[in-house]
C-alpha positions, 0 to 999 in steps of 0.5 A: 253711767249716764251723766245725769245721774253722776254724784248720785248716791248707791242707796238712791240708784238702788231706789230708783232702779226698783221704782223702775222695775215696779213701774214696767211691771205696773204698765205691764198690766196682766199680762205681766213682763219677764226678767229678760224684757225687764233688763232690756227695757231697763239697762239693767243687768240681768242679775240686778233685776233678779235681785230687785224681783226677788225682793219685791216678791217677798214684798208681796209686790210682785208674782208669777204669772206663767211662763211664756215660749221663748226663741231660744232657750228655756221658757221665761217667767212672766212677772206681774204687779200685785195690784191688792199688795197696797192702796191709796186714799184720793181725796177731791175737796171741792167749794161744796162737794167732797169725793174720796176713792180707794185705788190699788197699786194699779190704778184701779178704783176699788171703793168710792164715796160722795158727799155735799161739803162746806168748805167755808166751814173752815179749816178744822171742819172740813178736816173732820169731815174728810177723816170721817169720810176716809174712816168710811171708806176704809172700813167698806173696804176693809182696808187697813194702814200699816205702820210699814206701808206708811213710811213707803211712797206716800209723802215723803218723796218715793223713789230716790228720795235719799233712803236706802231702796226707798223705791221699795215699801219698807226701805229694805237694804239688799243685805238686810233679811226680807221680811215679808209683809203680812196679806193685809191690805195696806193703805201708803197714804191720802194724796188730796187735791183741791182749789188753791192757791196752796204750798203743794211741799208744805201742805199749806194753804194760801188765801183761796179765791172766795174762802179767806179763811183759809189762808195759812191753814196747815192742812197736810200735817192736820189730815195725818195728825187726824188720820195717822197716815202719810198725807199729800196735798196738792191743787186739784189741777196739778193733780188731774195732770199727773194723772192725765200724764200717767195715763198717757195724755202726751208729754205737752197739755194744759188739762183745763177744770171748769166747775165751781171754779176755773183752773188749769193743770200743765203738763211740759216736758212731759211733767205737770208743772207747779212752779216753784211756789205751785202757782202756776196754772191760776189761769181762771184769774187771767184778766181778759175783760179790762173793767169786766165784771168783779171777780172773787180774786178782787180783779175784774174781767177774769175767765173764771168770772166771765165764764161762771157768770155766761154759764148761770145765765145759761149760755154754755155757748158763751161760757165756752167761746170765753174758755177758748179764748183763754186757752188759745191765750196758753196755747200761744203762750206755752206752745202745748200740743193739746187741750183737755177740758174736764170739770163738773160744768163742763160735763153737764154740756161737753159737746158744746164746751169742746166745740166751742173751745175748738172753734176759736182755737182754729179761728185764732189758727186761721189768723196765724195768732196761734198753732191749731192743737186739739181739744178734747174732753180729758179721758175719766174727766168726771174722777180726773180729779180724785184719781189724779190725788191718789196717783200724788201717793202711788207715783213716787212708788213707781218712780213717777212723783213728777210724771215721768222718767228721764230720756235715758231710763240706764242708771246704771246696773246697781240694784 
């Protein structure tokens, strides 16, 4: 066994290696994966992935799909992922707008909802509005949340996190009978993205730039009070990221979010980073104008400030030259590989954002301040955001809670 998986316990190996399973089968898409492949791609043996495949089958997770030729030897079943097996809630609270979407276990938005959004109404407002808006959206859907599916990947860490098989929905122990779940669809939880600065482990706000109001505001456990579902939340940047990485952005990026506010989502090492108190990415409220114009942050000369103010007085041009200066600041800082740009004001002119971005990258290249990384606007920038929040509920199914695996996927051969 690799060593960085020594001291870990049997029921957390047996967790991840289902996780892992789920997760090849998930980027496996329709065309699905066999047995074989999925015990080469694994190091798992043969007989492992059986047992994993078969109880995620009765689960209700995983089908045939055919058989392909094999080289040598009887045809191989292809597996693959039940995309409608189970959902999750993605919620955007942003200053003045409220977006929710349901998406299947492949990552597919099957149902959307917008509507305006105060956020200075305060806590237990805004709470009201997105259950009422979640309850909508569900009930379009017709989707339903289970008690079983509720204790599954949604917010209590996902896969390895300590339960026996806690990659799988419904924690089944291999020598437990399977029970399969009934054909409903079933809900595993909210993930909600928003501004911070917040507590992503606690769901707790802190004092959020312009809105004081919040500061303290235990908005996790108040949405599942409200809701009886598992809920996850978490900056809208972080969120965006973790979305951008499971969608194959690279293992090295700042995704950069320019709306009715400024931030920025990290990506190293091939996952997001939130710093250990989830303050890492309040890039908006870098000074780099010193007695520049006042900030909601208290501070003068901040990026958000100068940025939001070039962009009411109409001059995108100017918005994005203070935008690349700042992210040439985090390019040399971080040594990233790339930038992306995303966010509602970046939308309304993304030419001209990526291009001035671009050009003062490469002007600080020329002058050898930085290295010359891409810029490029995120793909599905306009719901990077929403659908990044309801990837905080997917990715722990699929092993995925930080965005990616380690180098070396063999944990052994413990099923």
């Amino acid at each position: 066994m690799n060593r960085a998986y020594s001291g870990v316990n049997l029921a957390v190996l047996r967790g991840h290696n289902a996780a892992l399973v789920l997760d090849l089968l998930r980027t496996a898409g329709d065309g699905g994966i066999s047995r074989l492949e999925l015990a080469e791609r694994t190091g798992l043996t043969p007989q492992g992935v059986s047992k994993i495949t078969a109880r995620l089958r009765e689960q209700g997770l995983v089908t045939d799909t055919g058989r392909r030729a094999s080289t040598g030897g009887k045809p191989r079943t292809v597996l693959r992922l039940v995309p409608d097996a189970g959902y999750a809630v993605g919620l955007h609270l942003d200053r003045d707008e409220l977006t929710a979407v349901l998406v299947d276990l492949a990552g597919t938005v099957v149902a959307e909802r917008r509507s305006p959004l105060a956020f200075g109404a305060g806590g237990d407002a805004v709470v009201e509005t997105a259950a009422s808006e979640v309850e909508a959206l569900l009930a379009g859907a017709g989707a339903e949340a289970g008690a079983e599916a509720g204790g599954g990947a949604g917010a209590g860490g996902g896969a390895g996190a300590g339960d026996a098989d806690a990659g799988d929905p419904g924690h089944l122990d291999a020598q437990d009978p399977v029970h399969p779940e009934p054909p409903t669809p079933r809900v595993l939880g909210v993930g909600v993205a928003l501004p911070g600065p917040l507590d992503h482990s606690s769901g707790v706000l802190h004092r959020v730039t312009g809105f004081p109001e919040w500061d303290g505001f235990p908005l996790r456990d108040a949405l599942a009070a409200r809701l009886g579902l598992p809920v996850v939340v978490d900056k809208d940047t972080n969120a965006a990221a973790l979305g951008l990485t499971l969608a194959g952005c690279g293992d090295s990026f700042a995704y950069l979010h320019l709306g009715t506010g400024l931030g920025a989502g990290l990506v190293l090492g091939g996952a997001p980073y939130r710093g250990p108190r989830t303050g890492a990415g309040e890039f908006g409220h870098q000074v780099i104008q010193l007695d520049g114009p006042p900030c909601g942050c208290g501070n003068r000369g901040c990026i958000e400030a100068l940025c939001l103010a070039a962009v009411a007085a109409g001059s995108f041009d100017e918005a994005a030259r203070v935008l690349g200066e700042g992210a040439a600041n985090m390019v040399g800082l971080l040594d990233i590989d790339l930038v992306l740009l995303g966010g509602r004001t970046v939308a309304a002119a993304e030419e001209r954002f990526v291009e001035g971005v671009r050009a003062v990258l490469g002007e600080r290249a020329r002058r050898g301040g930085t290295a010359e990384v891409p810029v490029r606007s995120a793909p599905g920038a306009e719901r990077a955001v929403v659908e990044g929040a309801a990837q905080l509920v997917l990715a722990p199914l699929f092993g995925r809670a930080h965005g990616h695996f380690p180098a070396n996927r063999n944990d052994g051969n413990l099923s």
